[in-house]
ZAMARGU-4260 file (C-alpha; in steps of 0.2 Angstrom, whole numbers, plus 5000, padded with zeros to 4 digits):
<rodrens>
0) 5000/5000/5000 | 5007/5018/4994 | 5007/5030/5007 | 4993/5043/4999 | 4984/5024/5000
5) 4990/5022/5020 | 4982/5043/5024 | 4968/5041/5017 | 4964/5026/5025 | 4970/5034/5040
10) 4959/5049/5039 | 4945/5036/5036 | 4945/5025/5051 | 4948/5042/5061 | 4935/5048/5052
15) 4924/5032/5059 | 4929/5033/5077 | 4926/5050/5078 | 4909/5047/5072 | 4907/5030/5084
20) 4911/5041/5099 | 4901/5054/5095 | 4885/5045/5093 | 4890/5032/5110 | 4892/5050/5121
25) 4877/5059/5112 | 4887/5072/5104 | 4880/5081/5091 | 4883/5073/5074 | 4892/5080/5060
30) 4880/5090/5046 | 4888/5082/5034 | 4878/5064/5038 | 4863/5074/5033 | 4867/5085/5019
35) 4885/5084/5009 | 4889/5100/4997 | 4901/5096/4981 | 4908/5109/4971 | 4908/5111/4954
40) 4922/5115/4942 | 4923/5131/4934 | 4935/5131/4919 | 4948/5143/4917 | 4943/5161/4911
45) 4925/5159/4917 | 4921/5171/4931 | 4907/5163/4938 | 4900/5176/4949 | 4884/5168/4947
50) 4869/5179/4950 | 4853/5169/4943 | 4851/5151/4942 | 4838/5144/4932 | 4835/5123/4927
55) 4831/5121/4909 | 4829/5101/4911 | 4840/5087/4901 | 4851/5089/4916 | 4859/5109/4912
60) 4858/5122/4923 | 4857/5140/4918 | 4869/5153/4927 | 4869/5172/4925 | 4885/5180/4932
65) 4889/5198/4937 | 4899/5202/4922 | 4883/5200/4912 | 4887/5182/4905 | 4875/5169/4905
70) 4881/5149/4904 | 4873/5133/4901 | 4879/5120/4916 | 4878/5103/4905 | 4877/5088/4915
75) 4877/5098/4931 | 4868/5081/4940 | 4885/5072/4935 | 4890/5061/4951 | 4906/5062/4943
80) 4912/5081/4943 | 4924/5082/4928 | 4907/5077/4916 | 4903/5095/4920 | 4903/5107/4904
85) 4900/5125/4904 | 4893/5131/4888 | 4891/5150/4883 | 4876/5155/4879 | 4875/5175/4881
90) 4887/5188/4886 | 4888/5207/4885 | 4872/5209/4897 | 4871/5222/4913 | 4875/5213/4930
95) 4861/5199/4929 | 4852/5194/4945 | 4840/5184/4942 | 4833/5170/4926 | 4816/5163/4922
100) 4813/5150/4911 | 4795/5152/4899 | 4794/5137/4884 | 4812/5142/4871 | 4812/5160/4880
105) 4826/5164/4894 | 4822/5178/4903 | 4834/5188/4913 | 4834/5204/4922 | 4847/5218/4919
110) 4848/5234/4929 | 4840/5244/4914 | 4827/5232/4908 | 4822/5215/4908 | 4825/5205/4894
115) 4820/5187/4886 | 4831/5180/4873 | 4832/5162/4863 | 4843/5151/4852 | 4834/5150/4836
120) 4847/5141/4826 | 4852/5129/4837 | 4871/5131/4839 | 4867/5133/4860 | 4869/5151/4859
125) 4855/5165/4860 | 4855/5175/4844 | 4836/5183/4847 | 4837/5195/4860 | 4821/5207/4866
130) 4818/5220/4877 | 4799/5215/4888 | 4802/5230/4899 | 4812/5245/4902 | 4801/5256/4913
135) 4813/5261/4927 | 4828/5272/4927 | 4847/5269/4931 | 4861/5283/4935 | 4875/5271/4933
140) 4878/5270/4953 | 4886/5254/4958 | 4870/5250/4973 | 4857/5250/4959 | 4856/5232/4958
145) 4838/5224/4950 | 4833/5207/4955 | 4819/5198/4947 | 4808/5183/4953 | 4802/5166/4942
150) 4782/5168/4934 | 4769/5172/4948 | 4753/5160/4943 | 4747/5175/4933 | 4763/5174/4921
155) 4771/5189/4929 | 4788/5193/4934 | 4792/5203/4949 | 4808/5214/4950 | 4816/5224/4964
160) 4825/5237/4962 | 4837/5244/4975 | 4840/5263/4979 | 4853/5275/4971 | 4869/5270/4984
165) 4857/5261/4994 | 4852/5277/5002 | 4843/5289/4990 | 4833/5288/4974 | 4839/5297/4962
170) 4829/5292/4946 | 4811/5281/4941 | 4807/5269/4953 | 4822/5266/4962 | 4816/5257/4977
175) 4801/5251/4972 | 4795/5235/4967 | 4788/5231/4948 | 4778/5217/4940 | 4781/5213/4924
180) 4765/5205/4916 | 4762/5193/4901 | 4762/5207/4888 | 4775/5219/4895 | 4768/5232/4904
185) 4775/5238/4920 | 4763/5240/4935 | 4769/5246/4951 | 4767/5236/4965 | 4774/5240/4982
190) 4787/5255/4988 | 4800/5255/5003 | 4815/5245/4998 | 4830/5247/5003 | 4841/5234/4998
195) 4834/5219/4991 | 4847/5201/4989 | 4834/5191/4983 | 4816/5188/4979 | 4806/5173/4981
200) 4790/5164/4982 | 4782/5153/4997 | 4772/5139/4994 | 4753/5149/4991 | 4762/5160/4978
205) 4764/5176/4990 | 4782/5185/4986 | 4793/5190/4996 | 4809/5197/4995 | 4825/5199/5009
210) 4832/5216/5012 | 4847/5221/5022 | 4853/5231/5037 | 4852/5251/5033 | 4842/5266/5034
215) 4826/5262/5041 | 4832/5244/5044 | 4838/5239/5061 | 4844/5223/5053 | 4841/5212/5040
220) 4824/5204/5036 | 4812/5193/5026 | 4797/5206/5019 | 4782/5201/5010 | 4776/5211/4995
225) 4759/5213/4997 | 4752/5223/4982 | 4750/5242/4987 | 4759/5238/5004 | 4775/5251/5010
230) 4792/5240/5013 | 4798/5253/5027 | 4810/5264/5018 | 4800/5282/5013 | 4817/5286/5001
235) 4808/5280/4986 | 4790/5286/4988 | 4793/5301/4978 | 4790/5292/4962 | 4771/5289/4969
240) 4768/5306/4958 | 4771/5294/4943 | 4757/5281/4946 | 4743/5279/4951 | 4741/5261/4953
245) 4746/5260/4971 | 4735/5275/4979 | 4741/5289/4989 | 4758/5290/4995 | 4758/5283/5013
250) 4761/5295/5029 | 4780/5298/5031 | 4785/5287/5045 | 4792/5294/5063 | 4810/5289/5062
255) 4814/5282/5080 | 4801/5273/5086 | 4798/5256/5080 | 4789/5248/5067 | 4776/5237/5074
260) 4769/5257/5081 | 4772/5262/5064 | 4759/5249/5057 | 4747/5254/5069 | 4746/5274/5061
265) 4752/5268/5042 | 4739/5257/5036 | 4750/5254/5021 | 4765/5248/5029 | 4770/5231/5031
270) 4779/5222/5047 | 4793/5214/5043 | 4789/5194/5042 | 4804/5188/5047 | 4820/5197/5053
275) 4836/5191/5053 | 4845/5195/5070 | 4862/5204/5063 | 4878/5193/5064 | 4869/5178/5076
280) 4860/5174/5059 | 4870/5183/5046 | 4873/5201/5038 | 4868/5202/5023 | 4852/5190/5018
285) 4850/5185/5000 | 4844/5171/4986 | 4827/5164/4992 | 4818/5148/4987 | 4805/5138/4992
290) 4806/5119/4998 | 4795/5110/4985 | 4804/5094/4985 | 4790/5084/4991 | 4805/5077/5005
295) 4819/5076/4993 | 4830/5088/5003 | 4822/5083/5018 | 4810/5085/5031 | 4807/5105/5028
300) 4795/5104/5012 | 4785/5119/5010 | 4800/5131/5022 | 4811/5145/5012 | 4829/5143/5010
305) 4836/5162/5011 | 4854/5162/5010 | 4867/5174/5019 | 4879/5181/5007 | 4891/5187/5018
310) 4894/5174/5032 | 4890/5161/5016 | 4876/5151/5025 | 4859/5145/5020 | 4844/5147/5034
315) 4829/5140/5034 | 4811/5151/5038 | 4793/5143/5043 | 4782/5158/5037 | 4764/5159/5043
320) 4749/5170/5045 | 4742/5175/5061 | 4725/5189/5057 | 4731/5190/5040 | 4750/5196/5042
325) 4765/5185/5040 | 4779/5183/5052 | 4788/5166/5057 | 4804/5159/5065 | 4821/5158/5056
330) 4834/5145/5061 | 4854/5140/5055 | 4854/5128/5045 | 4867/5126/5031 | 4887/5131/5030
335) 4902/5132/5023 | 4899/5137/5007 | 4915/5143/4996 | 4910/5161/4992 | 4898/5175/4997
340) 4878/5164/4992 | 4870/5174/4985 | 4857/5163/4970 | 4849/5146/4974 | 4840/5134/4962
345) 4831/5116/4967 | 4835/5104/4954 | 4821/5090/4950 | 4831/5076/4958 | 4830/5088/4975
350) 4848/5094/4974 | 4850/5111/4980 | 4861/5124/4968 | 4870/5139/4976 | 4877/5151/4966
355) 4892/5162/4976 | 4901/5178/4972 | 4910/5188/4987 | 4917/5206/4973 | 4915/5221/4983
360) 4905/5213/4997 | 4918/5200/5005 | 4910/5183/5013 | 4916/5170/5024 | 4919/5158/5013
365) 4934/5166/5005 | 4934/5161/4987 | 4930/5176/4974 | 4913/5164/4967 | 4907/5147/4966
370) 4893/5134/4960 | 4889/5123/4973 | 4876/5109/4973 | 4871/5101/4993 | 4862/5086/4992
375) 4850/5076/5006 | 4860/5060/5012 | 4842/5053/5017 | 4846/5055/5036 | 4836/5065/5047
380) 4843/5077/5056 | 4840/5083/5076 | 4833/5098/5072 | 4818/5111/5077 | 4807/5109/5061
385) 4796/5124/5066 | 4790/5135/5078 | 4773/5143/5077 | 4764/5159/5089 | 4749/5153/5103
390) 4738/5165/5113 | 4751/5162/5127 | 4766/5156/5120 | 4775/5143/5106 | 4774/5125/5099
395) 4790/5120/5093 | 4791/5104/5082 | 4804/5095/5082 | 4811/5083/5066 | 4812/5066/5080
400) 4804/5063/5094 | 4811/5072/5112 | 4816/5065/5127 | 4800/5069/5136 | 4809/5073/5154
405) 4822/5084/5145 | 4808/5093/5136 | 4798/5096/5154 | 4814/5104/5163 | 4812/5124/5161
410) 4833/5124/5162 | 4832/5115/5144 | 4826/5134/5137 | 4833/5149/5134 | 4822/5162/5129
415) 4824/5183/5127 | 4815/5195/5117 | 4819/5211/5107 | 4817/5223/5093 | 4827/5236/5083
420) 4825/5256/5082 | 4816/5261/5066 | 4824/5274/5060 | 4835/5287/5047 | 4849/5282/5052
425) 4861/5265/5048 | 4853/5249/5056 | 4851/5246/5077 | 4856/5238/5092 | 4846/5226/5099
430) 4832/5237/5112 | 4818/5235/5122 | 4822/5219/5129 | 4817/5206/5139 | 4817/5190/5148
435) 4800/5183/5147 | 4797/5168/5159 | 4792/5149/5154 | 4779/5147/5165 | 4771/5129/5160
440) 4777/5115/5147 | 4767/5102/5138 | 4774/5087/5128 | 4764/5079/5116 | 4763/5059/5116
445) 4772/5059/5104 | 4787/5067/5108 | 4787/5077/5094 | 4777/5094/5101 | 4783/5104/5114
450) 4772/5121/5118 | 4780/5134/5129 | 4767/5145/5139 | 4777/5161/5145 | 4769/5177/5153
455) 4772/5190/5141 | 4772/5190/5122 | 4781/5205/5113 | 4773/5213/5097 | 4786/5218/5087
460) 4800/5207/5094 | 4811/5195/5091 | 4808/5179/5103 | 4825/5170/5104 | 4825/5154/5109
465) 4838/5142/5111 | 4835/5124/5117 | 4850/5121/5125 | 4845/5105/5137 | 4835/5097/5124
470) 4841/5079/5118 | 4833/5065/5108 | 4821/5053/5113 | 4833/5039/5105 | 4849/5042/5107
475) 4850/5057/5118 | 4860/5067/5104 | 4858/5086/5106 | 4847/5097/5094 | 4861/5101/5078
480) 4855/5119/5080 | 4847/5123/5096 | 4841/5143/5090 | 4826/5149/5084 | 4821/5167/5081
485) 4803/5170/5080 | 4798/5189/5072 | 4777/5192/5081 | 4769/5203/5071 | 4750/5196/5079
490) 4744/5189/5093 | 4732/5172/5088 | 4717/5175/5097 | 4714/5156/5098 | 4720/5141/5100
495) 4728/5131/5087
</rodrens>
């Protein structure tokens, strides 16, 4: 036996012991059981600051880039990596953030317009290109990034568009959001963006779009883009006098006091569904899409995935609606990722894409881009699969079954509330906090529900929870990631 032959061997039973003693002292188990990322080659000369991912089917994968090049991934289901081709397929396009895919029609956005294009003689190049829409404006400032979703049911595409240097608006629209419908025409849809890293639909078809710690954002956050509905950021409404699709232009708010007060004078402003606690669960929130998978990436069908660009991690967010408002819990769950993530794509065998670029933003992950693709093992994980409001509490589900006399033990819980300043000025601190007290505990037969009663629930807060004493009915292993962050928008006046 050579001695590469003798070190990996070496690394392997290592590898196995490690494991062994881990799972006989109920240590937590390595991720990599449950979900393992590989990452693809990228040939020489391509700079794959990928910024749209789109499947197009017989196993190709279509990424847009930064530079305004677009490739076709061929045989990006490959188990073995060096099958993978790149083929060019456009070039010479405006920073492209997000791809859709409508019969032979590739459509991308640009930051001047949104554009469809096809390969008519067959040569896998697009040679037709056309401009669907160009109703917004552009200065030529570096924040004035534009991401677009995939079609809505009613065939539209929805863009966001960020603000002149992510503070002002200087020309048509910026910091707005637009839907582009079947024919081309440009309707208005919701003001008070800051800046957008990704847009995304959940399983009803609502959109919703991540914006990121700023001017009248205390940290990042998942928003949902209700037609006529104000983001939060009043730098943009001076383009109200160009429509009037939406109404009037809504009430200027009060810059420091807090959104959820806001709400209650603004009809036309919309909480925050989900934020994002700054550095505990990233800084700068991105791609979005939805778990559709029917259990192919595992047991979190129907949650959004909403990467983090700068510490290169994919969370996961249960979304629901309590008296018709979103809001939800957000948890860690992937890592590691080479570059800054910033697009994500489900392939139809349930692998998950990620697309990573870190220029002019850095990112943990270090490399300057990458296309990665993270796949289920088929193991279940120790995780909290979701955590939803009561009248007087939370239910946490878990993924397995608890051990019931952990679960009862008011030590096993962590939990502290909080909100952020809504104001004019760059993000905020953590404030108004407090310590809310777990006065009762019920376990289901189960093992799989816990509900928490406590003795005050916080509109407008942040609940942070960590599970710190729970362990598995099973094998007594400890929760992978014990945090949950749950955003309360509304009170549920009953029972579930």
């Amino acid at each position: 036996m050579n001695p590469s032959e003798l070190a990996w061997q070496a690394s392997v039973m290592a590898l196995c012991c490690y494991l062994a003693s881990s799972w006989i002292l109920g240590a937590q188990p390595q991720s990599e059981v449950f979900y393992k990322t590989e990452t693809l080659p990228i040939p020489d000369g391509v700079v794959l600051e990928a910024g749209g991912l789109q499947w197009m089917g017989d196993d190709t994968l279509a990424v847009s880039t930064r530079l305004g090049d677009i490739y076709m991934v061929q045989g990006a289901l490959e188990t073995d990596l060096a099958n993978i081709q790149f083929q060019p397929f456009a070039s010479g396009l405006h920073e492209v953030l997000g791809l859709a895919r409508q019969g032979d029609w590739l459509y991308c956005i640009q930051r001047c317009e949104l554009t469809r294009m096809k390969d008519e003689d067959g040569d896998g190049r697009a040679d037709l290109f056309e401009t669907v829409s160009d109703g917004w404006g552009i200065t030529g400032d570096y924040h004035e990034y534009a991401f677009s979703s995939k079609f809505d049911a009613d065939g539209s595409i929805w863009v966001v568009l960020c603000l002149t240097g992510s503070f002002t608006s200087e020309i048509d629209y910026r910091g707005w959001c637009l839907r582009i419908d079947a024919e081309g025409n440009m309707i208005p849809t919701c003001s008070g963006i800051r800046s957008p890293g990704g847009i995304g639909m959940n399983p009803l078809g609502d959109m919703f779009y991540t914006d990121n710690q700023g001017v009248w954002n205390g940290t990042c956050g998942l928003k949902h883009l209700k037609p006529g509905g104000f983001m939060g950021n009043p730098s943009g409404n001076r383009w109200y006098e160009l429509t009037n699709a939406m109404g009037p232009r809504p009430q200027e708010p009060t810059s420091g006091s807090r959104m959820h007060l806001e709400a209650d004078k603004i009809p036309e402003l919309v909480p925050t569904a989900v934020y994002f606690p700054y550095n505990k669960m990233g800084q700068s929130a991105s791609g979005i899409i939805c778990d559709q998978t029917e259990g192919g990436f595992g047991p979190f069908q129907g949650q959004m995935l909403v990467c983090d660009q700068t510490h290169s991690t994919v969370m996961r967010v249960d979304l629901e609606q309590v008296n018709g408002v979103y809001q939800g819990a957000c948890f860690p769950f992937l890592s590691g990722y080479d570059s800054g993530n910033l697009s994500v794509e489900f392939a139809p065998d349930g692998s998950l894409f990620v697309g990573g670029t870190d220029r002019g933003w850095g990112a943990r992950g270090g490399k300057p881009y990458a296309l990665q693709r993270t796949r289920w093992t088929g193991e279940t994980p120790f995780e909290i699969h979701s955590m939803k409001a009561l009248p007087q509490g939370f239910e946490l589900t878990f993924t397995q079954p608890v051990d019931p006399e952990s679960a009862r033990q008011t030590e096993s819980y962590q939990l502290q509330s909080y909100t952020y300043i809504y104001q004019s000025s760059y993000g905020s601190p953590e404030v108004d906090g407090s310590q809310p007290a777990i006065t009762a505990i019920e376990v289901s037969d189960d093992g799989l529900k816990v509900r928490l009663i406590i003795d005050q629930l916080q509109i407008g807060h942040v609940h942070e929870l960590k599970c710190v004493g729970i362990q598995s009915a099973q094998d007594a292993h400890k929760l992978i990631n014990n945090q949950a962050y749950y955003t309360l928008n509304e009170i549920p006046r009953e029972l579930l």
